[in-house]
PDB file of N, H, CA, C and O in Angstrom:
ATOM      1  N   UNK A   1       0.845  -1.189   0.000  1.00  0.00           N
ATOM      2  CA  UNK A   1       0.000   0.000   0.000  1.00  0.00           C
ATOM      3  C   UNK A   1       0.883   1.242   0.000  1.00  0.00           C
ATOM      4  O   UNK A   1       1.933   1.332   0.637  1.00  0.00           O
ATOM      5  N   UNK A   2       0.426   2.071  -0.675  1.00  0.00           N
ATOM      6  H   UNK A   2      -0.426   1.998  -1.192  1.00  0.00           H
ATOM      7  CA  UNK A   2       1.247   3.728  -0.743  1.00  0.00           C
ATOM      8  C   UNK A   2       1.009   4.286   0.514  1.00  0.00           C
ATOM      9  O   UNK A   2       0.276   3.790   1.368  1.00  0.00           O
ATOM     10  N   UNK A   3       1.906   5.761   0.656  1.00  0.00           N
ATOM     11  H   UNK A   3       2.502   6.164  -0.038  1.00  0.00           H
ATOM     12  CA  UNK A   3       1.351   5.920   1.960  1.00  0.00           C
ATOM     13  C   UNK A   3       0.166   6.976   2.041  1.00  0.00           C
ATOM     14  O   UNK A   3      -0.226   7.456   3.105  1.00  0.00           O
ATOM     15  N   UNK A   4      -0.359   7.280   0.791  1.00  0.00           N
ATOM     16  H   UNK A   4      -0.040   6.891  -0.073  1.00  0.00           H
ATOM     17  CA  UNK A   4      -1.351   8.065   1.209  1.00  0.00           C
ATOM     18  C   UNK A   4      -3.010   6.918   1.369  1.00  0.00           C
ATOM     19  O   UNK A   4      -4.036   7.305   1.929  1.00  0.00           O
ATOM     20  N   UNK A   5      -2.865   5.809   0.847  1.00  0.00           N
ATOM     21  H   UNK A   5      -2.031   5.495   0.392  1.00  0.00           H
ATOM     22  CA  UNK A   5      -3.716   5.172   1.670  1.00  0.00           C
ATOM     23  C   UNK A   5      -4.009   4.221   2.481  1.00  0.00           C
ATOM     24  O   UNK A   5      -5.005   3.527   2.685  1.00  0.00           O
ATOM     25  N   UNK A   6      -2.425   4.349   3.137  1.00  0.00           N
ATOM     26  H   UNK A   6      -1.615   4.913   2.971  1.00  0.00           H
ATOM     27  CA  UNK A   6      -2.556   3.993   4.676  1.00  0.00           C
ATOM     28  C   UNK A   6      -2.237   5.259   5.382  1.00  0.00           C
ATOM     29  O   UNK A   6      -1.914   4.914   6.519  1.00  0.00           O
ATOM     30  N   UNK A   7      -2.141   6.941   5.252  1.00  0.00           N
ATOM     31  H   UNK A   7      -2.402   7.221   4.328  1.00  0.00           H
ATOM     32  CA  UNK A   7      -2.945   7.666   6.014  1.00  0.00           C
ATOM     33  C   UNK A   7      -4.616   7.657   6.006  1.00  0.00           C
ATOM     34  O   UNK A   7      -5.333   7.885   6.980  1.00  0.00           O
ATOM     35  N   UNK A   8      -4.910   7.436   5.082  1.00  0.00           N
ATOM     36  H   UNK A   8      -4.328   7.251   4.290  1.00  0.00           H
ATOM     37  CA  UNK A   8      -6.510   7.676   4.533  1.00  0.00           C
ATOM     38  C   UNK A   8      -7.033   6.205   5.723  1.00  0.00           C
ATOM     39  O   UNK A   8      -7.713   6.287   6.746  1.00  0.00           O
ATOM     40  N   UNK A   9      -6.683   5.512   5.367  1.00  0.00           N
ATOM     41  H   UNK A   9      -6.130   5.446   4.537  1.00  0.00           H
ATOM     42  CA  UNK A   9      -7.026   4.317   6.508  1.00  0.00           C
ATOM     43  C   UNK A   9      -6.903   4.628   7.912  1.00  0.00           C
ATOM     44  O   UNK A   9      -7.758   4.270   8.722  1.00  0.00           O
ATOM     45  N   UNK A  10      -5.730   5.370   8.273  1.00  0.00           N
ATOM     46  H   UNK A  10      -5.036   5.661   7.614  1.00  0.00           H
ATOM     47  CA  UNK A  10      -5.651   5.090   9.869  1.00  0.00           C
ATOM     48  C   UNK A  10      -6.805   6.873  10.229  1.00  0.00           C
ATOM     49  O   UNK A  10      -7.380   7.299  11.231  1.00  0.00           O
ATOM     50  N   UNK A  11      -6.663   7.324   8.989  1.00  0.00           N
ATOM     51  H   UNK A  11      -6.196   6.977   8.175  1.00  0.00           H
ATOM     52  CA  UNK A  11      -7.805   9.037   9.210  1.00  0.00           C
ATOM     53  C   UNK A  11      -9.187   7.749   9.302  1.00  0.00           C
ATOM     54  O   UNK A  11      -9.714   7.533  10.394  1.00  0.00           O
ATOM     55  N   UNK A  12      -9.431   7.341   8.623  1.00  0.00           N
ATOM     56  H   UNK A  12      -9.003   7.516   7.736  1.00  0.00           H
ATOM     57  CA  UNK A  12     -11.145   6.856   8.443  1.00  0.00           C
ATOM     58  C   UNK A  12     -11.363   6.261   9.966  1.00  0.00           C
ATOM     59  O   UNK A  12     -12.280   6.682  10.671  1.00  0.00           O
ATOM     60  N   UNK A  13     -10.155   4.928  10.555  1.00  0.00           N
ATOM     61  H   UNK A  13      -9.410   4.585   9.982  1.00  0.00           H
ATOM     62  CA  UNK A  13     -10.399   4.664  11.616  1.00  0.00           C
ATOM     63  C   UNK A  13     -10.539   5.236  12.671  1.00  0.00           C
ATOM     64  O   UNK A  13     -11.146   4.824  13.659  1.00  0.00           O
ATOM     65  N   UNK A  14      -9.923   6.338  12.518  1.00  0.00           N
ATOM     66  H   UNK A  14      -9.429   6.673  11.715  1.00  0.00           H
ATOM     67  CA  UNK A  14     -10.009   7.339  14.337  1.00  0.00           C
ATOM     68  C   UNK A  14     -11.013   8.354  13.826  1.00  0.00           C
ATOM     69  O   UNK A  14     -11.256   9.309  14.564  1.00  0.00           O
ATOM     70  N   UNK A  15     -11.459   8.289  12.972  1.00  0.00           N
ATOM     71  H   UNK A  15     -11.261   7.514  12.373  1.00  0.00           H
ATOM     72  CA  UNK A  15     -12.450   8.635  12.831  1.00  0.00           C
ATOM     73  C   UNK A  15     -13.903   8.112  13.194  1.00  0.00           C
ATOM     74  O   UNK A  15     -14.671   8.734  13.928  1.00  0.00           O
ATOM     75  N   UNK A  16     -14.111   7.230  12.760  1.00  0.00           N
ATOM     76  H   UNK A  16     -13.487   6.724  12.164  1.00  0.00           H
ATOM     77  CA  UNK A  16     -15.156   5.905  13.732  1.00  0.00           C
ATOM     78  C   UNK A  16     -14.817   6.134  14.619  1.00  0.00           C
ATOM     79  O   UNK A  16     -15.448   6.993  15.235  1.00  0.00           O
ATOM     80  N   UNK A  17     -13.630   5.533  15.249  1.00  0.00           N
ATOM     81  H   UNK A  17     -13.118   4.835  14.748  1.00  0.00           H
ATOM     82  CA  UNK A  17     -13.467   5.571  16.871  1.00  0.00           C
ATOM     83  C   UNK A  17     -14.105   6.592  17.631  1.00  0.00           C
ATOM     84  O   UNK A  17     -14.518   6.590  18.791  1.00  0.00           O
ATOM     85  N   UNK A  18     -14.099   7.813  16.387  1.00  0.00           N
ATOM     86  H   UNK A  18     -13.763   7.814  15.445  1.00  0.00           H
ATOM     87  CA  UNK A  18     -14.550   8.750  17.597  1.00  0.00           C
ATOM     88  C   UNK A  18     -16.150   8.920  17.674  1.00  0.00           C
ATOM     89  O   UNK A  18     -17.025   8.925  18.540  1.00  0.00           O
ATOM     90  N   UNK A  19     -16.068   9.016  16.673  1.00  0.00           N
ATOM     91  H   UNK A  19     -15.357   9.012  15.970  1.00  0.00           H
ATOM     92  CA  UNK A  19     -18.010   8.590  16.324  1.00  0.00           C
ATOM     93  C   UNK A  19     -18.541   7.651  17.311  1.00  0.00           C
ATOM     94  O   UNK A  19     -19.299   8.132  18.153  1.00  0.00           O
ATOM     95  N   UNK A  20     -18.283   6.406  17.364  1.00  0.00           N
ATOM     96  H   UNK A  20     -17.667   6.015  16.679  1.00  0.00           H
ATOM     97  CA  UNK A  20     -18.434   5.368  17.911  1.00  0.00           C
ATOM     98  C   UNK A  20     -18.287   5.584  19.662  1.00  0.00           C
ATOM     99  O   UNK A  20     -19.037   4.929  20.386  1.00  0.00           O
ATOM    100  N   UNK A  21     -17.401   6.423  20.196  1.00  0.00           N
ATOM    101  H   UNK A  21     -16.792   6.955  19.608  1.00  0.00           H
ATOM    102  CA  UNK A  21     -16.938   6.638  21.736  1.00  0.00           C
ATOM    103  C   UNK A  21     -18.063   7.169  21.926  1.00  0.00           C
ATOM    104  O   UNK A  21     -18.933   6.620  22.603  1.00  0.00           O
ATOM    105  N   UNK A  22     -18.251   8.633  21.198  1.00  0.00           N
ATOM    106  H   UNK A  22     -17.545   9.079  20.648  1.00  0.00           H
ATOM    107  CA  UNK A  22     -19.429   9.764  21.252  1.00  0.00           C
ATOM    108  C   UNK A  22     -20.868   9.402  20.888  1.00  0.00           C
ATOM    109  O   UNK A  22     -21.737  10.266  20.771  1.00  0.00           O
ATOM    110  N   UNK A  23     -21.070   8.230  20.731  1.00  0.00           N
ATOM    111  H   UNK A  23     -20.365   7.528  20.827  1.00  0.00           H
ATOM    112  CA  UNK A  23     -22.652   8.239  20.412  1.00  0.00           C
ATOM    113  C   UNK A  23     -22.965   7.644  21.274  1.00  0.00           C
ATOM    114  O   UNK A  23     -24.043   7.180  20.901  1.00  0.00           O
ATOM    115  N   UNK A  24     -22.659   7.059  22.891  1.00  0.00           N
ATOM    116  H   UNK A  24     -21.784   7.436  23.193  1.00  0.00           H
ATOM    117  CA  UNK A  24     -23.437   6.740  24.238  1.00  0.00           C
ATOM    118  C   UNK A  24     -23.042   7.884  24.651  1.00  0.00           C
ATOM    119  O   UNK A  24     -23.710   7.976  25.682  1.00  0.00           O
ATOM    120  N   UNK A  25     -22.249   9.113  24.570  1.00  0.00           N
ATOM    121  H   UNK A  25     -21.707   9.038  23.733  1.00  0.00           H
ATOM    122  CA  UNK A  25     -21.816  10.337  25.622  1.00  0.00           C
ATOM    123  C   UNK A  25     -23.236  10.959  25.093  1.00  0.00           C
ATOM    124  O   UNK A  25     -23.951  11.417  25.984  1.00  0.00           O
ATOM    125  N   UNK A  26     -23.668  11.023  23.919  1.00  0.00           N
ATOM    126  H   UNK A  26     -23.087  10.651  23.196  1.00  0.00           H
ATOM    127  CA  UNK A  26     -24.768  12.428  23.325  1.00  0.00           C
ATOM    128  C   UNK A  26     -26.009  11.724  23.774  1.00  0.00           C
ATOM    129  O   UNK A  26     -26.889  12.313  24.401  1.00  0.00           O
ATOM    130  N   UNK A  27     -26.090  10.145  23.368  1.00  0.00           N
ATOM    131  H   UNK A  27     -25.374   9.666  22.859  1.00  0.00           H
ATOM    132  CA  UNK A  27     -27.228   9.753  24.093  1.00  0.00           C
ATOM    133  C   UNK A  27     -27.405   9.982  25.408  1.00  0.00           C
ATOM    134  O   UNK A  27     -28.571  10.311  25.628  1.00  0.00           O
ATOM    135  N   UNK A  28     -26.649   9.941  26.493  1.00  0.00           N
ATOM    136  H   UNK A  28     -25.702   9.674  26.314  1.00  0.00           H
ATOM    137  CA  UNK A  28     -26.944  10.304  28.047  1.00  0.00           C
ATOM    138  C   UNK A  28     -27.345  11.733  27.948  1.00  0.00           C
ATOM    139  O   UNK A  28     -28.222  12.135  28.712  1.00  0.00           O
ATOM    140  N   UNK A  29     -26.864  12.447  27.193  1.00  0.00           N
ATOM    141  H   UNK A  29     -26.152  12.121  26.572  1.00  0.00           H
ATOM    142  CA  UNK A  29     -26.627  13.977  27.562  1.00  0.00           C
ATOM    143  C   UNK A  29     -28.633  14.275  26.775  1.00  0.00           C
ATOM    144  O   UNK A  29     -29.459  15.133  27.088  1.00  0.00           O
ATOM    145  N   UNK A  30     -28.711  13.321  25.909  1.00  0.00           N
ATOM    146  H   UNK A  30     -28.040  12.624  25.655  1.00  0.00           H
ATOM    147  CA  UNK A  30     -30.550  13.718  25.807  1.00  0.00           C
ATOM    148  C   UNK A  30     -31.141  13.135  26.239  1.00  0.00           C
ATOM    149  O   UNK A  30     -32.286  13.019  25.802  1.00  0.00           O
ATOM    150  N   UNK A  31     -30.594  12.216  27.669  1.00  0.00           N
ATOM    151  H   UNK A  31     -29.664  12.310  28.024  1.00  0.00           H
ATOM    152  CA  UNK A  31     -31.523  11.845  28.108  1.00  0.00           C
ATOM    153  C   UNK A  31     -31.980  10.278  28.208  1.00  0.00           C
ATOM    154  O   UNK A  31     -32.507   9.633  29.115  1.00  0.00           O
ATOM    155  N   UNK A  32     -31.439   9.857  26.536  1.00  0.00           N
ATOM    156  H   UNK A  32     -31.012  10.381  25.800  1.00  0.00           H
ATOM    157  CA  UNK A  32     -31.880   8.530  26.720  1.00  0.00           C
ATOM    158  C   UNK A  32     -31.158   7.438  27.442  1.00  0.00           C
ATOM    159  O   UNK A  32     -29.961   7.659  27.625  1.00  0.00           O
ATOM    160  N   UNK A  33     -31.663   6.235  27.918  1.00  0.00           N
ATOM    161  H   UNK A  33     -32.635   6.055  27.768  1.00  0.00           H
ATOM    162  CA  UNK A  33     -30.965   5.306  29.192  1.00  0.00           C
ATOM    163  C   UNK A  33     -30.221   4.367  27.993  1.00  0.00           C
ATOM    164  O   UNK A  33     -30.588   4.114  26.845  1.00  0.00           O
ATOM    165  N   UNK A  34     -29.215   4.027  28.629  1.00  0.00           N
ATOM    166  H   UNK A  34     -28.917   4.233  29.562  1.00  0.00           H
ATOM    167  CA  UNK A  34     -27.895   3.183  28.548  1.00  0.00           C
ATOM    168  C   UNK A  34     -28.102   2.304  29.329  1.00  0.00           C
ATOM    169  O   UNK A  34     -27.029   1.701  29.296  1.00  0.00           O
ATOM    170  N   UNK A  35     -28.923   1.624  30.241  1.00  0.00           N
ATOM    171  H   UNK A  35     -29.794   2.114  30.268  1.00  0.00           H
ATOM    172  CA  UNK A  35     -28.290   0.671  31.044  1.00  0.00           C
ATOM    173  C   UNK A  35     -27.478   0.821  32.118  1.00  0.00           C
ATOM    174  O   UNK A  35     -27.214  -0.199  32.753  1.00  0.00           O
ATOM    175  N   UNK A  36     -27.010   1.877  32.476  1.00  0.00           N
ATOM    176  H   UNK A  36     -27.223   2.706  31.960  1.00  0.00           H
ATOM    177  CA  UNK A  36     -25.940   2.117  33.312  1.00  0.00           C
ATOM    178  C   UNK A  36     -24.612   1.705  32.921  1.00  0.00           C
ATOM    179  O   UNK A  36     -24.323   1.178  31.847  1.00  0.00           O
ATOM    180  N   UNK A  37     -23.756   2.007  33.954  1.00  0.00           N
ATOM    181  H   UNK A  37     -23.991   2.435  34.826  1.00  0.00           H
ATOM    182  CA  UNK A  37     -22.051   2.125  33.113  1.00  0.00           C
ATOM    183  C   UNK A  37     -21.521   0.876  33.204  1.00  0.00           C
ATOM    184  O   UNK A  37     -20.301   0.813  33.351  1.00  0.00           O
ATOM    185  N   UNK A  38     -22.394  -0.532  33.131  1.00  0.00           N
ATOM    186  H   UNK A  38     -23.386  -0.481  33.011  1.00  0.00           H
ATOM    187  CA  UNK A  38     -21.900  -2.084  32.796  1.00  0.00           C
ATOM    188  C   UNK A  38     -22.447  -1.934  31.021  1.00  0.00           C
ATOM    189  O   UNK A  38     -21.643  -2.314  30.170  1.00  0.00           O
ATOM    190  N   UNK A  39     -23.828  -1.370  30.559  1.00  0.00           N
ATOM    191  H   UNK A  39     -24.481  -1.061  31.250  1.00  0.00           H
ATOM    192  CA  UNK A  39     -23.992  -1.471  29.360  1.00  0.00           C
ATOM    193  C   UNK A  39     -22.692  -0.303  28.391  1.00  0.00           C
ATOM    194  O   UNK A  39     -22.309  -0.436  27.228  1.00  0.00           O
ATOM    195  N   UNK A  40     -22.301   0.753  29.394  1.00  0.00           N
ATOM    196  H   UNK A  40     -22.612   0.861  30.338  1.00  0.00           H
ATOM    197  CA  UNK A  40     -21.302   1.481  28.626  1.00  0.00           C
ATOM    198  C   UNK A  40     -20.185   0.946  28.321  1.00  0.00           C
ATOM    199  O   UNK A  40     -19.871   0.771  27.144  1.00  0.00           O
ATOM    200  N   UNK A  41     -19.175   0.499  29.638  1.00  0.00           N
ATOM    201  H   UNK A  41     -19.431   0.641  30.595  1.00  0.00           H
ATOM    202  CA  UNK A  41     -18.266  -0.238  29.547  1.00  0.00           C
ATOM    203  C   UNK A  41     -18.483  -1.407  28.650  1.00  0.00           C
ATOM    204  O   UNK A  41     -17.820  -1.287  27.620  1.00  0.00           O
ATOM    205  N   UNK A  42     -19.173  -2.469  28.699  1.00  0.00           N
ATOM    206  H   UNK A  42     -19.711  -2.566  29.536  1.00  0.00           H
ATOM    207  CA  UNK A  42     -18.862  -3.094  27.654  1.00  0.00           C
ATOM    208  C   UNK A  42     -18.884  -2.985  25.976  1.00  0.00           C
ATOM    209  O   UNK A  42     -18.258  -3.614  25.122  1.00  0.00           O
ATOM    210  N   UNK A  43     -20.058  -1.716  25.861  1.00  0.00           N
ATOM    211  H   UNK A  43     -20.566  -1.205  26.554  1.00  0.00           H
ATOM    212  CA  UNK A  43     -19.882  -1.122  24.640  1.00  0.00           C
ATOM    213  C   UNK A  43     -18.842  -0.463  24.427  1.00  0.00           C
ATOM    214  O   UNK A  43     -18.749  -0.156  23.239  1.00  0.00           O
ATOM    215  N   UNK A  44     -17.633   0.057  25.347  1.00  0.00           N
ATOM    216  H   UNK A  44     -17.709  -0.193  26.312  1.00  0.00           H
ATOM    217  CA  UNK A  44     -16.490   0.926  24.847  1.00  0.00           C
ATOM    218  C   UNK A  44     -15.185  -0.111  24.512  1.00  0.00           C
ATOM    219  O   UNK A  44     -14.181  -0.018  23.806  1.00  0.00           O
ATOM    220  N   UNK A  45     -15.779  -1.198  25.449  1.00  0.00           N
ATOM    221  H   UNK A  45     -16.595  -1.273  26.023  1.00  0.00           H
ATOM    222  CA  UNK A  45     -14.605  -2.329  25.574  1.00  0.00           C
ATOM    223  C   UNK A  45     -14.822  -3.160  24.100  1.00  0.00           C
ATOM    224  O   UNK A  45     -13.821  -3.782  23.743  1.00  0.00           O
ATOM    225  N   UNK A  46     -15.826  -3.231  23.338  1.00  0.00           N
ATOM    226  H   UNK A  46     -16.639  -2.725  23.627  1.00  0.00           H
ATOM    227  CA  UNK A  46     -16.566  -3.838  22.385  1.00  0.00           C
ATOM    228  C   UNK A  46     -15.881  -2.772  20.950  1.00  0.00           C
ATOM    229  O   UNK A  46     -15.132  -3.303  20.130  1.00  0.00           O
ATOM    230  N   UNK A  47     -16.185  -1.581  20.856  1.00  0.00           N
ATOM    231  H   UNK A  47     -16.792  -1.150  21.523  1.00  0.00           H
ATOM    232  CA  UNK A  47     -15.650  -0.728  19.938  1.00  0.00           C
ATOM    233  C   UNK A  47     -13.612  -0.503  19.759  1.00  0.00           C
ATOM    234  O   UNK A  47     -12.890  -0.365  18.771  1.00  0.00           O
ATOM    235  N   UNK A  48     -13.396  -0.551  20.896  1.00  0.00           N
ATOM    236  H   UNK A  48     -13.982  -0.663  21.698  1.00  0.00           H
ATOM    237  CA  UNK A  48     -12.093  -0.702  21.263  1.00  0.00           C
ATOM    238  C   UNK A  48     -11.537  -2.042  21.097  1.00  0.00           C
ATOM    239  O   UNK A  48     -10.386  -1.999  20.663  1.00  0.00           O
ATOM    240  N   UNK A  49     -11.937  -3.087  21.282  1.00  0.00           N
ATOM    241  H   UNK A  49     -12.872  -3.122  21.635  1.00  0.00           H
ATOM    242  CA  UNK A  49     -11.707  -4.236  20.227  1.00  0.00           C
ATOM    243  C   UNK A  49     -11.586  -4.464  18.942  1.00  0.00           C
ATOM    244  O   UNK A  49     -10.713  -5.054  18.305  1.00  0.00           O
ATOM    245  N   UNK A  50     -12.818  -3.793  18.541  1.00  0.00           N
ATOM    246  H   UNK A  50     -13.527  -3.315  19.059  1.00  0.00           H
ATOM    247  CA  UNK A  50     -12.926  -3.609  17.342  1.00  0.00           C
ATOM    248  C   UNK A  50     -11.799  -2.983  16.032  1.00  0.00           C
ATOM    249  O   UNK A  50     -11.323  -3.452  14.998  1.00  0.00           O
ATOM    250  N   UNK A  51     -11.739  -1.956  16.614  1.00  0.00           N
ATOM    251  H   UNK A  51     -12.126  -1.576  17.454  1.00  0.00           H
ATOM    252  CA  UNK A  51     -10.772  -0.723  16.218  1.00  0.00           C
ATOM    253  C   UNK A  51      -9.347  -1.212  16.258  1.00  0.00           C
ATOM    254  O   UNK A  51      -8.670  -1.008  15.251  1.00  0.00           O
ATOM    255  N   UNK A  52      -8.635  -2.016  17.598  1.00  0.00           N
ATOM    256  H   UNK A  52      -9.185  -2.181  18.417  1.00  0.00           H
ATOM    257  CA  UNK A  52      -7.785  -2.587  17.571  1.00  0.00           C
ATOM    258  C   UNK A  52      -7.028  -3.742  16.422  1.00  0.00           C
ATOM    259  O   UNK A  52      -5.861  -3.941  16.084  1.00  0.00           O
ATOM    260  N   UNK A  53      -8.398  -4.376  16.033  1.00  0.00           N
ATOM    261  H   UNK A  53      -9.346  -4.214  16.307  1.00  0.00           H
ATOM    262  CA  UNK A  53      -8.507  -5.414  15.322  1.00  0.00           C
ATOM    263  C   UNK A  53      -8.145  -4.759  13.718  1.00  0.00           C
ATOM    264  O   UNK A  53      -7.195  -5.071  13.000  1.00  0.00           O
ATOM    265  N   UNK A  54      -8.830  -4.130  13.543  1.00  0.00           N
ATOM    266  H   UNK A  54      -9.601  -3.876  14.127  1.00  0.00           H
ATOM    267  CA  UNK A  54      -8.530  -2.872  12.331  1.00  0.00           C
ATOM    268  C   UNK A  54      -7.505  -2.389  11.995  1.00  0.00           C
ATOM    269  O   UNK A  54      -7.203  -2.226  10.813  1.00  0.00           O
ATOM    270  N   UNK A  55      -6.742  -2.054  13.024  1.00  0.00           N
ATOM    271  H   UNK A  55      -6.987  -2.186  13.984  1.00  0.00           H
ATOM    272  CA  UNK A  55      -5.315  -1.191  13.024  1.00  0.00           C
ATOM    273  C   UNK A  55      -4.714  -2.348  12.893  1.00  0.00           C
ATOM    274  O   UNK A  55      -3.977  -2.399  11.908  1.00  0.00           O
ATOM    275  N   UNK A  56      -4.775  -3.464  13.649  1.00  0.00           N
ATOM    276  H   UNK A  56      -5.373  -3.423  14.449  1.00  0.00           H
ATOM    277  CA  UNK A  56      -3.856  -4.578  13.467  1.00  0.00           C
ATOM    278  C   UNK A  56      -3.658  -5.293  12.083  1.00  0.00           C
ATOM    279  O   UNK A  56      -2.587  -5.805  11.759  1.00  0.00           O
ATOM    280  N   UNK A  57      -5.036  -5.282  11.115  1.00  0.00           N
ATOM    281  H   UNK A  57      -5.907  -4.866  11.378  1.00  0.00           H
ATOM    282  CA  UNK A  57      -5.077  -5.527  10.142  1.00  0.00           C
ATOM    283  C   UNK A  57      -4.519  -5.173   9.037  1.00  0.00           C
ATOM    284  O   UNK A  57      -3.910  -5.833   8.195  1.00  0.00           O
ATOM    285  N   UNK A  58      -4.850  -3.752   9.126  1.00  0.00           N
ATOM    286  H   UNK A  58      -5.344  -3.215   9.810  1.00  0.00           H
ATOM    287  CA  UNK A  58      -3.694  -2.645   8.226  1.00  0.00           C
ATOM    288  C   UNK A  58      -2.522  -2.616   8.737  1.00  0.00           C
ATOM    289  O   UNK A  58      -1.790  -2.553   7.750  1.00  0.00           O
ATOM    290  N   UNK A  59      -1.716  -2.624   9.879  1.00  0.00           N
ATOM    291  H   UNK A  59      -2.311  -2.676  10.682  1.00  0.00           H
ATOM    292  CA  UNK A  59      -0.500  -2.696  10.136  1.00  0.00           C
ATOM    293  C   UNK A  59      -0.097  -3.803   8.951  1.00  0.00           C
ATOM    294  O   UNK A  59       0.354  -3.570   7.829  1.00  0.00           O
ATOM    295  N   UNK A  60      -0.392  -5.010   9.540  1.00  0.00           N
ATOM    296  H   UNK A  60      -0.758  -5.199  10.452  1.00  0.00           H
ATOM    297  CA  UNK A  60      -0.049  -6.504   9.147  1.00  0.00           C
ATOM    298  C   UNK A  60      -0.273  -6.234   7.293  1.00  0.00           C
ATOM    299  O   UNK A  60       0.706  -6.503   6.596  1.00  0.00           O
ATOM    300  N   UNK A  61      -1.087  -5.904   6.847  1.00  0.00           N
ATOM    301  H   UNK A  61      -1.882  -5.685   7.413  1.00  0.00           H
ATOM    302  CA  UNK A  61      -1.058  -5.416   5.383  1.00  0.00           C
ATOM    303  C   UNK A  61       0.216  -4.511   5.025  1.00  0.00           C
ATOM    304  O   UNK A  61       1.027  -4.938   4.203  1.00  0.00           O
ATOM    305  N   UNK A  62       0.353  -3.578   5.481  1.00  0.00           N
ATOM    306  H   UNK A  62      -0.305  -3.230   6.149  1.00  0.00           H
ATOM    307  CA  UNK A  62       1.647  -2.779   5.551  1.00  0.00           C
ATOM    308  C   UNK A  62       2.700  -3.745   5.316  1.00  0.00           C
ATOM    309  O   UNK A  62       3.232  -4.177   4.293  1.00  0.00           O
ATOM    310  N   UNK A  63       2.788  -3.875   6.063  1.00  0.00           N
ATOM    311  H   UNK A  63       2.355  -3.524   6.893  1.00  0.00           H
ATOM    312  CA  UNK A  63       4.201  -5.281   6.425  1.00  0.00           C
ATOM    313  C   UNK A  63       4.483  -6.154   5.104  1.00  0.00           C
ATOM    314  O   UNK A  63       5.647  -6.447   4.832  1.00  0.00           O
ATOM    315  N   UNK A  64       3.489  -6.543   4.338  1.00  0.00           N
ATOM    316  H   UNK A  64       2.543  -6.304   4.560  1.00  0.00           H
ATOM    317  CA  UNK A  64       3.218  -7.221   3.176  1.00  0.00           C
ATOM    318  C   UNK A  64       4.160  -6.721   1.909  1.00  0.00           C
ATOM    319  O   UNK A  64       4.029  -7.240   0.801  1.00  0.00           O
TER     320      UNK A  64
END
């Protein structure tokens, strides 16, 4: 891969990431229920897996 699209890759991912962190913060803030902070935590621990898995993927492509 060139390196402008493995910047474009690691921009798109922290990009989600952040989307993804911020959409239980905006939901509390209007109000709507989460479950409390066992349904948060495992949704942050769940996205953060995720994301990990991603970066690891494109690293390991890199490498190629």
């Amino acid at each position: 891969m060139d390196k402008r699209k493995i910047q474009t890759s690691y921009f798109l991912l922290g990009l989600l990431g952040f989307v993804l962190f911020n959409y239980p913060i905006i939901h509390l803030m209007e109000g709507k229920v989460w479950l409390g902070i066992p349904a948060l935590l495992i949704y942050f621990s769940g996205v953060v897996l995720c994301i990990s898995v991603v970066g690891f993927l494109i690293a390991k492509r890199i490498k190629e």
